[in-house]
N, C-alpha and C positions, 0 to 999 in steps of 0.2 A: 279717227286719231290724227292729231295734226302732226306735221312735217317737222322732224329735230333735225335743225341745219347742226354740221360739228366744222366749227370754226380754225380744228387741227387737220382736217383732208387734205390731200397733198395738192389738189387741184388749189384750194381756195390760200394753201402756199406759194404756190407757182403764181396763183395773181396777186400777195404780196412782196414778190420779187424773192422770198426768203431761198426758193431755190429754181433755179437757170433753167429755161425750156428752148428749144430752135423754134422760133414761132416763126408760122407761117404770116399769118395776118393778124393786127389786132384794129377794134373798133372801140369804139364808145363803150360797149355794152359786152363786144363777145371777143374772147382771144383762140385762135386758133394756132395749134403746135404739134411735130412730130413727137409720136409714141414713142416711148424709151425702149420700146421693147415691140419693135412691127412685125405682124401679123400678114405682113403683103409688101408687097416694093413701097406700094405708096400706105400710107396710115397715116393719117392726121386726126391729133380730136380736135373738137370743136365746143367750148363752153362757154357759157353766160357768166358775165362778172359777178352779177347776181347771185344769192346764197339759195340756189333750187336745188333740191334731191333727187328728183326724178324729171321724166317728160311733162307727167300730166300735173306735176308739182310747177313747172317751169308755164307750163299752156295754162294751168289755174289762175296765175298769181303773180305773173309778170304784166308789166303794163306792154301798151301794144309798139310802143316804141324798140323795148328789150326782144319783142318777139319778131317784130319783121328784121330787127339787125341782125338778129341769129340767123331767120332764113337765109336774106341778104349776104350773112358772110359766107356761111354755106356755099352758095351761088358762085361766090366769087374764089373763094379757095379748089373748087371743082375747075374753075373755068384756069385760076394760077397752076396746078396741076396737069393741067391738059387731058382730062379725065372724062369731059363732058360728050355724054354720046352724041348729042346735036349738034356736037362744034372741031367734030372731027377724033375724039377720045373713044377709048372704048367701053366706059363705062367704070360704074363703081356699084358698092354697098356701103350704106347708111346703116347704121346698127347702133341703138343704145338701149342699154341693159337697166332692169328698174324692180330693185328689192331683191329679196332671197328667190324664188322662182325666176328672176330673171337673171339673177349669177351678177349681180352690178356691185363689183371691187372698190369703188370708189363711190359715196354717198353725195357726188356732186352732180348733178344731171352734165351730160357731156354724150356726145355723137362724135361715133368712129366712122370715118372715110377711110375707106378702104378699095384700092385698086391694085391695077397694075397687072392682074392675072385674072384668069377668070377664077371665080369664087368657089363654085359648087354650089351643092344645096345647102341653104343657110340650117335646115331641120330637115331629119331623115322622113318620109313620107311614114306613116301608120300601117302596119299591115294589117288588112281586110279581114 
């Protein structure tokens, strides 16, 4: 079944200016901005200007340009953050959510950075 981009998601508002985000970083391809609503001291998403649904929508079907500038901004909103375990930070979680078992609110593919505390476990473990 192919991917129904909805051209009304709030993300794909926020990258037509229609409504105001704090962004952290913007690139060519990907704009990075804090959460209306944080989950952690720090929470920033991270999305591709591009019209992708999900991750494996976004790694299907982006050219490779769109994809290393998401890593790339990635990289560098961890490192504006101060967040980076190798760079003196104490770390974060990467988390995006994709379709009804994965609980994803918004139909736009996007990754939550999340720091600032430690996390816990992301999934309770399975009892034996």
């Amino acid at each position: 079944m192919p991917y129904t981009y909805d051209p009304q998601n709030i993300f794909a508002r926020i990258l037509r200016g229609e409504i105001p985000n704090r962004t952290v970083l913007e690139t060519a391809h990907t704009l990075a901005f804090h959460d209306i609503a944080p989950q952690a001291p720090v929470h920033v998403l991270v999305i591709p200007k591009g019209a992708y649904v999900t991750y494996d929508h976004f790694a299907r079907d982006a050219s490779d340009a769109e994809i290393a500038d998401f890593h790339r901004t990635v990289a560098k909103v961890c490192a504006l953050l101060g967040i980076q375990p190798g760079e003196g930070g104490e770390g974060f979680r990467a988390i995006t959510n994709a379709g009804e078992h994965g609980v994803q609110e918004v139909p736009h593919f996007h990754l939550h950075i999340l720091g600032g505390r430690p996390m816990g476990r992301m999934v309770a473990r399975a009892e034996g």
